[in-house]
N, C-alpha and C positions, 0 to 999 in steps of 0.2 A: 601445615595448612595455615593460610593469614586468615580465613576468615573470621570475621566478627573481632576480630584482637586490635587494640590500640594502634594507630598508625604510627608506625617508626619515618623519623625524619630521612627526606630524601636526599637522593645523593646531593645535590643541590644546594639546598638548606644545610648540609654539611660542610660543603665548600663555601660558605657566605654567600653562595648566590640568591637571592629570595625569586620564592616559586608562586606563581601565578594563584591568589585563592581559588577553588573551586568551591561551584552552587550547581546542585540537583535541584532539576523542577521535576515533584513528584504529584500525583493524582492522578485518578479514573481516566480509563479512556473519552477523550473528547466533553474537556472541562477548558480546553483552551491555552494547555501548556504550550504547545506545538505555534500558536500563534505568539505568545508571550515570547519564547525562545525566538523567534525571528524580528520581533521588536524589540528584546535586548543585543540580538548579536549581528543583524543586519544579515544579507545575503553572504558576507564570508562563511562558510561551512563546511567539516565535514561530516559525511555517513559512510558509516560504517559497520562491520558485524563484531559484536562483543565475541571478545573470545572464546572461541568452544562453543558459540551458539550458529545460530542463523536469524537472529533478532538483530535489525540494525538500531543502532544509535547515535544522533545526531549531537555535535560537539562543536562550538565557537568561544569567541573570548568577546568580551565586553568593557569597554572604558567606561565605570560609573566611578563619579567621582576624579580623582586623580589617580586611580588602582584599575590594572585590566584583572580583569576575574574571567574565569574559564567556566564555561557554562555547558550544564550536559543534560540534554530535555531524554528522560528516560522512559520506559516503556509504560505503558500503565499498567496500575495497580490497585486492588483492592482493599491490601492488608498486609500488614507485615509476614503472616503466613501465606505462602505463595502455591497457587493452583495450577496456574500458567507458565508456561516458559519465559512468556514475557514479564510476569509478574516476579519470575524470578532471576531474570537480567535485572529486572529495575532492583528490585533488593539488593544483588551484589554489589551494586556499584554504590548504593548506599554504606553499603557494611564493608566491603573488600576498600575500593578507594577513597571512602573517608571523605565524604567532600565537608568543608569548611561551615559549609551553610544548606539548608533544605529547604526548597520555599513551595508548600504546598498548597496546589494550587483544583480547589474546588467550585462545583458550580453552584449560586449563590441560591435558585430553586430548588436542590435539594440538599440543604445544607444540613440538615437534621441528620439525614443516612451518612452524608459524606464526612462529619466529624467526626466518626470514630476513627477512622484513622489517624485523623490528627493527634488525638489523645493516645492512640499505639508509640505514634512517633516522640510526643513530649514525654513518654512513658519510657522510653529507649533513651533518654536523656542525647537526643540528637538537637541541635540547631536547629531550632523552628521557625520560618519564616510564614503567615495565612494567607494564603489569596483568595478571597471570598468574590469569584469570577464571575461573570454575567448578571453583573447586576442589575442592567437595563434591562435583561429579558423578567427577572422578578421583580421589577420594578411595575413594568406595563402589566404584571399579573395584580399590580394591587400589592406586592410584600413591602414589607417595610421591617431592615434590617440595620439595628445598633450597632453600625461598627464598634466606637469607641466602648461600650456596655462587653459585650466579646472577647475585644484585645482584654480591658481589665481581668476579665473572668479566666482566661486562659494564661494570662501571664507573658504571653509573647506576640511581635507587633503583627497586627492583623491589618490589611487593608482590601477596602473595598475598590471593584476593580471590573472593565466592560472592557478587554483588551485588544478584542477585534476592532473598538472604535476609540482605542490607545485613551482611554481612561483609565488613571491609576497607573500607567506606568513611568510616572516621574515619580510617584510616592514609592514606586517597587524599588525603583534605580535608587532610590535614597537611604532607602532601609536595607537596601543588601549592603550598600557601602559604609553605612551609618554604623552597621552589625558588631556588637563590639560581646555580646551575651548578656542573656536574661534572667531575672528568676523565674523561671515555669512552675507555674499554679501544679501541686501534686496534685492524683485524685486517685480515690481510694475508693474498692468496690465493700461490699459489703464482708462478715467478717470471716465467715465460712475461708470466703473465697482466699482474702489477706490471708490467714493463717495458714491455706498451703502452699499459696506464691511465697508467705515470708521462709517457711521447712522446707523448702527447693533450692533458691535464692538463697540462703542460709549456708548450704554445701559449695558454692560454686567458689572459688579462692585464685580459680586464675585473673586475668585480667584480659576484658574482651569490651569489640566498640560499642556490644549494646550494653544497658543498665541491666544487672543482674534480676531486678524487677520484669524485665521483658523476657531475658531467655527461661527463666523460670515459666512463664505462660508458655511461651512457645513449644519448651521440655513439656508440659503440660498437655499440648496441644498434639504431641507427636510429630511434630519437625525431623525428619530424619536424618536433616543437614545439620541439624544444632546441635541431635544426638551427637555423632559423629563427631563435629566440633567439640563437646564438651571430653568426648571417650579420648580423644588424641590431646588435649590442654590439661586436664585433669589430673590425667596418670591413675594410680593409685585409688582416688580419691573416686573416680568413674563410677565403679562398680558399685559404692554405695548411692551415690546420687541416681541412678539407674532403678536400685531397688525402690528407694522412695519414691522414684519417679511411678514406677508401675501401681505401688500402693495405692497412690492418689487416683490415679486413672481407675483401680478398679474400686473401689472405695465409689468413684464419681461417676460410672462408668455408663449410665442412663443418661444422664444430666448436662456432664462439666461444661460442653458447649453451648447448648442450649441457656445453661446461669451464665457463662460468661456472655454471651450477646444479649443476653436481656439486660445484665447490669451494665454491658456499655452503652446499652441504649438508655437505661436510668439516668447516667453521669449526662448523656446531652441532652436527655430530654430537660434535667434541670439546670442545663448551661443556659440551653437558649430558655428559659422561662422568662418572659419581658423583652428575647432579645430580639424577639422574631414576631412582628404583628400582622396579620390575618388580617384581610378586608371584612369588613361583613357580607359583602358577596364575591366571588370569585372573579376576577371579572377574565372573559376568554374574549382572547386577539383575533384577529383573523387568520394571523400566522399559526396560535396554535388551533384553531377550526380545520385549519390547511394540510397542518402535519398529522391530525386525528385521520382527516380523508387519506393520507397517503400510506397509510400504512391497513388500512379495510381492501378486501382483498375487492369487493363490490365497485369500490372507487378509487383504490390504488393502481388499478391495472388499469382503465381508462387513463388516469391521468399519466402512466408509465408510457403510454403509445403518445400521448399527444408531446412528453418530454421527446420521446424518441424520433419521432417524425417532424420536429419543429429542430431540433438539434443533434440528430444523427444525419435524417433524409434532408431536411432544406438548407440546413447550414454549414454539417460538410459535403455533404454531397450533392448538392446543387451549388452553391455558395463557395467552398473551397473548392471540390475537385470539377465543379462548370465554370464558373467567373471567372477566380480565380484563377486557374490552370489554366485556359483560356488567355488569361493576360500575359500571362506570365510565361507559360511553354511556347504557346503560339504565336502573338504576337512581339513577345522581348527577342527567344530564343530561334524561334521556325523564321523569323521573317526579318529577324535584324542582327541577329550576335551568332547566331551559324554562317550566314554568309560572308561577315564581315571576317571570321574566323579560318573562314576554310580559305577564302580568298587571300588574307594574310600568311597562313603558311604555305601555300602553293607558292608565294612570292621571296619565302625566308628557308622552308625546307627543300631544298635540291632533291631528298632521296623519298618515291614514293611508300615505300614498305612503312618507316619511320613516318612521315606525314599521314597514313592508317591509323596509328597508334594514337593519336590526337586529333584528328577532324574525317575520321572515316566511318565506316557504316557502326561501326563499334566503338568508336573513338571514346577515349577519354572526356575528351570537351563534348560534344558532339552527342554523345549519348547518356555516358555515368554523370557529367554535371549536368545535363539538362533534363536527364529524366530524376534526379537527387531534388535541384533546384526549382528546376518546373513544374517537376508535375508532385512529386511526396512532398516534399516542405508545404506547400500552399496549405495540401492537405492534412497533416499531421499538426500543421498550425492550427486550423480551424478545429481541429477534433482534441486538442488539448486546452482551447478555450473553454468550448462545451464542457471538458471534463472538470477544469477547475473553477466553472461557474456550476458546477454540481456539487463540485465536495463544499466549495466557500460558503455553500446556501445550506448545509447538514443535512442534504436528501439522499445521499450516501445511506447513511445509517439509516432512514427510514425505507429505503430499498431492498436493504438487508434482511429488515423483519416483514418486508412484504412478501418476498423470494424464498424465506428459510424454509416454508413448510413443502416445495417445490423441490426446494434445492436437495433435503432428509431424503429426498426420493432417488436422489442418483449420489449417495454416500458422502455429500457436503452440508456444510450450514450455511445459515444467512450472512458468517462473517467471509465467503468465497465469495462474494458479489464485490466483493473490492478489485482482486485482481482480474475475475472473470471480464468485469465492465474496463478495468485497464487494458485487457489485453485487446479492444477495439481500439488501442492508440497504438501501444508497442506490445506484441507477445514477449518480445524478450525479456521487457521491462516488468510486465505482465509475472512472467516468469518466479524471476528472484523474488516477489511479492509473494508467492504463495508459502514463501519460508513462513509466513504471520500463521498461516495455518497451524490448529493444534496438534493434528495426527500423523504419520506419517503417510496414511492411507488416504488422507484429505488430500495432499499434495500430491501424492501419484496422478489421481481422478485428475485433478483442477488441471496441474500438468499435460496434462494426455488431452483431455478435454481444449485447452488452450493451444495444443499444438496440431489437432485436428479441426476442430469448429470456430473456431473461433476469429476470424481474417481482423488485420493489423487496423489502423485508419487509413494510412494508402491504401494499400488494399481495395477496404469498405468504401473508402470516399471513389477509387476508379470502376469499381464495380458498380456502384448507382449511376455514375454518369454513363455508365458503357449501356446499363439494363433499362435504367428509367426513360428511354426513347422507344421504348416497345413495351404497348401494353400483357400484363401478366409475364411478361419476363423476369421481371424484379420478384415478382406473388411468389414466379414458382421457387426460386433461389432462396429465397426466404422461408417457404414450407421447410425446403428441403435441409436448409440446414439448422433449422427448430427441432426437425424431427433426429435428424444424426445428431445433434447435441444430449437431444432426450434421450433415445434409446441408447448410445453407446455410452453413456451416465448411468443409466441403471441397471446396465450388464454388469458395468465396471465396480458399480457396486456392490453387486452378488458376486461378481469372482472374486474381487482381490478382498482379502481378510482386514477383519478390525470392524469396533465400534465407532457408529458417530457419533462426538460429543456433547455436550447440550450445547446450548447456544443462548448467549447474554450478551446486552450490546446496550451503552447508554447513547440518551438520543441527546446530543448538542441543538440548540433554539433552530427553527428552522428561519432563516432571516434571508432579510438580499444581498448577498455576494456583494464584498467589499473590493471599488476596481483597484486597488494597489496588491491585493492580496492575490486576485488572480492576475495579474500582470506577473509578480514574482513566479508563480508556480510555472507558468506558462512559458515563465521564458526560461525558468532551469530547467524543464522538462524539453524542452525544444533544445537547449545548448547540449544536455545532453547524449538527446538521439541523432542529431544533425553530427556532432561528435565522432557518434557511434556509424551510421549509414554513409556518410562522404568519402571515408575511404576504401569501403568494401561495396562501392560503386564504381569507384576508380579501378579496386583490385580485379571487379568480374569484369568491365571494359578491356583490362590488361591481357587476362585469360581467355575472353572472349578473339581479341586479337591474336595471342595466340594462335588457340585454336584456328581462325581461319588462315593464316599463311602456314600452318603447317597439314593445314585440309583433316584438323581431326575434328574440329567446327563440324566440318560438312559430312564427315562420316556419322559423328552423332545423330545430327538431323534424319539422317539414311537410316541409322538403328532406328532412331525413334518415330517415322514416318508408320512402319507397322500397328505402332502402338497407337500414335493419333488415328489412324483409320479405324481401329478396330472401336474407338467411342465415336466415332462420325465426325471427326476434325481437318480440315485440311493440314495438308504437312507445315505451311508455316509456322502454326501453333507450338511445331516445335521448338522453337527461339523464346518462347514466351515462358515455356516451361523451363528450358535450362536458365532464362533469367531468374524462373524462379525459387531455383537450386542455391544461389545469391542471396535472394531478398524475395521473399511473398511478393512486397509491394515493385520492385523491379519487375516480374513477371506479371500482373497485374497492368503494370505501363506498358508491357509488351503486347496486351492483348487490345492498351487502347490503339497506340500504332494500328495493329490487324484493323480493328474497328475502322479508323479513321479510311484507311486505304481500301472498303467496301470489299474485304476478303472474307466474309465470315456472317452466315443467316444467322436470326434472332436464336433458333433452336442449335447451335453449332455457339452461338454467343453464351448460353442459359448453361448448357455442358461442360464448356471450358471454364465459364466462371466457378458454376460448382466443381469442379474438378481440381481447379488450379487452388481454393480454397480450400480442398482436404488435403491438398498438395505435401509431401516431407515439407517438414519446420524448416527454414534457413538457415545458413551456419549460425548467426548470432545466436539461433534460439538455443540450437542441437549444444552448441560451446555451451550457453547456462543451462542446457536439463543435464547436460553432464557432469557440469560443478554441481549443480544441488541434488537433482538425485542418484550419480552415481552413471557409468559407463555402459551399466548391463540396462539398465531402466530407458537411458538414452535410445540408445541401439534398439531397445524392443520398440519402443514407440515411433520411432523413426521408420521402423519397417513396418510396422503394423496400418500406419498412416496412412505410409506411400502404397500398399497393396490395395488400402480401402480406398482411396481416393480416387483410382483407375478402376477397383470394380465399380463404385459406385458411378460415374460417369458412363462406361458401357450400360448399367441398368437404365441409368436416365435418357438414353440417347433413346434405347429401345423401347424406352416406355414413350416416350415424344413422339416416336418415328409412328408407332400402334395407335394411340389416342388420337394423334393429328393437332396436338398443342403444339401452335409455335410453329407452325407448317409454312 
């Protein structure tokens, strides 16, 4: 095992080659590393999953100075003992890869709580880098923060830092490069405590990447990684370090944590003594007035509908999937670049079979790019705007803690509003996210939940343009799939086993979305779903072609003409559904075709929507529930979907047909 052990030189550095320095940016989640890391490394990146985990981690190189450094924005973290999964990816890559330098990066209103870790890390004699982040947002609260008082006290260079409005990072760029090592200020807790860190610390003789001062707390703390690390380095020597190890714990065994967090709270409470000045009144923004209402459930949920209905319902769904769509399917595609297309290959393809295959009722051009390009792009564009002018403003996180007490009720927390609200752009994308989840029983729900309830942004945006033309059409799709969200959430939670974990979420300033910052998001997210859907639009055109010259098309339709009658659909409906064996949102486009061509009543519209919405996942998704959770979990859900999807549409048709809604 290499954990925690001295980095041995790499191959590289063996052959004379010199190897690229690396810097971890470590801190809490959403203190603004994440931003930082994209103003050192630009858009070149990659993500990816750390080994052995399902935590991804994001990795570039950076030119400061005349030296490219390799930068790796890590998971957040609380503490060098790790609760989390994520917390403890970010750890290994601290301690396993060794990086060069560590520049932690905290928020500068709560800098009191967020220093201890700092002092974990100067205490593990790591390379310390301070970024005392969001200083405008403490600034406008009235703090007033000594940098340079700070950096002296701690011994290593601290800088003050607003990174979302690129303050401070020409000072960061300077001091990573500048980095050449410091003396770091020790600090000592009181004596109790030293004399058992120094009788732990005292046995330890191997040679490992943290200061024998830290694994000793750690041993202390009952690290079961460190255990192990020490029982496999040690040898010999193990079994006594073990004994003393347990003495102390039970010797301490009411207490030891509880003294050790008070004393590190002692060591910062008298760091910052002078460094940190108080207003004599507090003074409250209106931002935070803003983010107080967003999170009260009184005035959170008003303001959650008028987010939802000003940038779900008018902006992609009016806005991308009517204007939008409308310019661009209809008049680019229907009325200029189809005819010029098909008229073109009638002129160049002699054989009609082949000329099918690119400008016919299924074509390639003809249909996979213009229902791709026409009608989902417009869409998925406008709903990954909305979504990155949500996360860039931090109402993310305060959604989360609006949601959580909600969410405990169908076996999630407040931190599943991330992928849940992603999966109205991309379920697939949606998907892979629910790896951030802590349980494995989180991700089943979310999953299942996501591949039943949950419709994509194409999807979403052709659905309101399809519903929002008939009054209570839209009302009822929407009861309807609040309620199957609800109830199969809290089945799901009674059946399948396991605890929900508690739920902690720090809250990043709630500010106005910076437009460079959602321009990037928006357009890596868009390169890579467009990526992902152009081909497997291309591939269901192909098999759609198929299928009709060799009449297995048409046999299908014939299978499945029973099953549209039996929920009250006419048979064309069945094209819309095998589109949406494909793609959610291809089947979705199939229904606005229906639409457009006056084949299909509001009540026959309201059915098919919900229905084609509980609809089996699309390959993309079915492909990631099977990477992440496994073949058998896939398969159940895939079936369980597809059977509810068709009961629950024959219910609705029958309850329509009785009531006289939508008549």
């Amino acid at each position: 095992m290499a954990w925690f052990k001295k980095r041995q030189r790499s191959e590289d550095e063996s052959r004379g080659v010199p190897a690229h320095r690396k810097v971890a940016l470590v801190g809490n989640p959403n203190v603004g590393k994440s931003v930082l890391f994209n103003a050192l490394t630009g858009a070149y990146v990659t993500v990816s999953n750390y080994p052995g985990t399902s935590v991804e981690v994001s990795r570039g190189s950076a030119l400061l100075g005349e030296e490219t450094f390799e930068i790796c924005d890590t998971p957040g973290m609380y503490a060098l003992l790790p609760i989390t999964e994520e917390e403890r990816v970010a750890r290994e890559i601290l301690l396993v890869e060794a990086p060069d330098l560590v520049v932690h990066v905290l928020d500068a209103r709560n800098l009191e709580r967020m220093l201890a870790m700092t002092l974990q890390l100067i205490e593990a004699d790591l390379p310390v880098i301070l970024v005392v982040n969001i200083m405008d947002e403490a600034e406008r609260m009235g703090l007033a923060i000594d940098i340079p008082l700070l950096r002296e006290r701690l011994g290593i260079p601290v800088i003050g830092a607003a990174t979302a409005r690129k303050r401070g990072v020409t000072e960061i760029r300077e001091a990573i490069s500048g980095y050449d090592g410091v003396h770091q200020t020790p600090f000592r807790y009181g004596r109790r405590m030293e004399q058992d860190i120094a009788a732990v610390a005292g046995e330890l003789k191997g040679e490992y990447r943290l200061s024998a001062k830290s694994l000793a707390l750690l041993l202390l703390q009952r690290d079961e990684e460190v255990e192990l690390l020490v029982r496999t380095t040690e040898g010999e020597g193990a079994s006594r370090i073990e004994a003393l190890v347990k003495e102390k714990i039970f010797q301490r065994r009411e207490s030891f944590h509880l003294d050790l967090s008070l004393e590190r709270k002692e060591i910062v409470h008298d760091l910052l003594d002078g460094v940190i000045r108080l207003p004599d009144k507090r003074r409250e923004t209106f931002a935070s007035r803003l983010s107080r209402l967003t999170v009260r459930p009184l005035t959170g949920v008003p303001i959650l509908f008028v987010v939802l209905y000003f940038g779900l319902y008018q902006f992609v769904g009016k806005f991308g999937a009517g204007t939008l769509v409308d310019l661009i399917e209809s008049q680019l595609f229907v009325a200029r670049f189809n005819p010029w297309i098909i008229d073109l290959s009638r002129r160049t393809i002699p054989w009609e079979v082949i000329r099918e295959l690119f400008v016919g009722e299924y074509g390639v051009i003809t249909l996979g790019v213009r229902y791709a390009v026409g009608i989902i792009l417009p869409i998925v564009a406008t709903f990954f705007i909305f979504f990155s002018l949500l996360e860039d403003s931090g109402y993310f996180p305060r959604l989360a803690l609006l949601v959580d007490r909600l969410f405990k009720r169908i076996g999630l927390t407040g931190r599943a509003v991330i992928p849940i609200v992603l999966g109205f752009g991309c379920d697939t994308m949606a998907t892979m996210v629910t790896r951030t989840l802590e349980t494995v029983r989180e991700r089943i729900i979310a999953t299942l939940l996501l591949a039943l309830a949950i419709p994509c942004s194409a999807q979403l945006g052709v659905i309101l343009a399809l519903l929002s033309k008939t009054p209570g059409a839209l009302l009822v799709w929407s009861v309807c799939l609040l309620l199957i969200f609800i109830v199969i959430g809290f089945l799901a939670a009674r059946l399948i086993p396991g605890e929900t974990p508690l739920f902690y979420m720090e809250l990043p300033p709630l500010r106005l979305p910076q437009f460079r910052n959602v321009l990037t998001k928006t357009y890596t997210r868009m390169q890579w779903y467009f990526m992902e859907i152009l081909p497997l639009f291309i591939l269901a055109s192909v098999l759609l072609w198929l299928g009709k010259i060799t009449g297995f098309f048409e046999k299908l339709i014939t299978w499945m003409t029973p099953v549209m009658a039996s929920i009250g659909l006419p048979k064309e409906t069945a094209v819309a559904f095998i589109f949406g064996f494909f793609r959610r949102d291809y089947g979705a486009a199939g229904l606005y075709d229906l639409q457009a061509k006056g084949l299909m009543t509001p009540r026959q519209l309201v059915v098919a929507a919900v229905t084609l919405t509980l609809f089996i996942p699309c390959i993309a998704q079915f492909l990631i529930m099977k990477k992440e959770r496994g073949m058998g979990v896939a398969v159940s859900i895939g079936v369980f979907v597809s059977l509810f999807a068709y009961g629950s549409g024959w219910f609705l048709n029958r309850l329509l047909l009785v009531t006289g809604i939508l008549a």
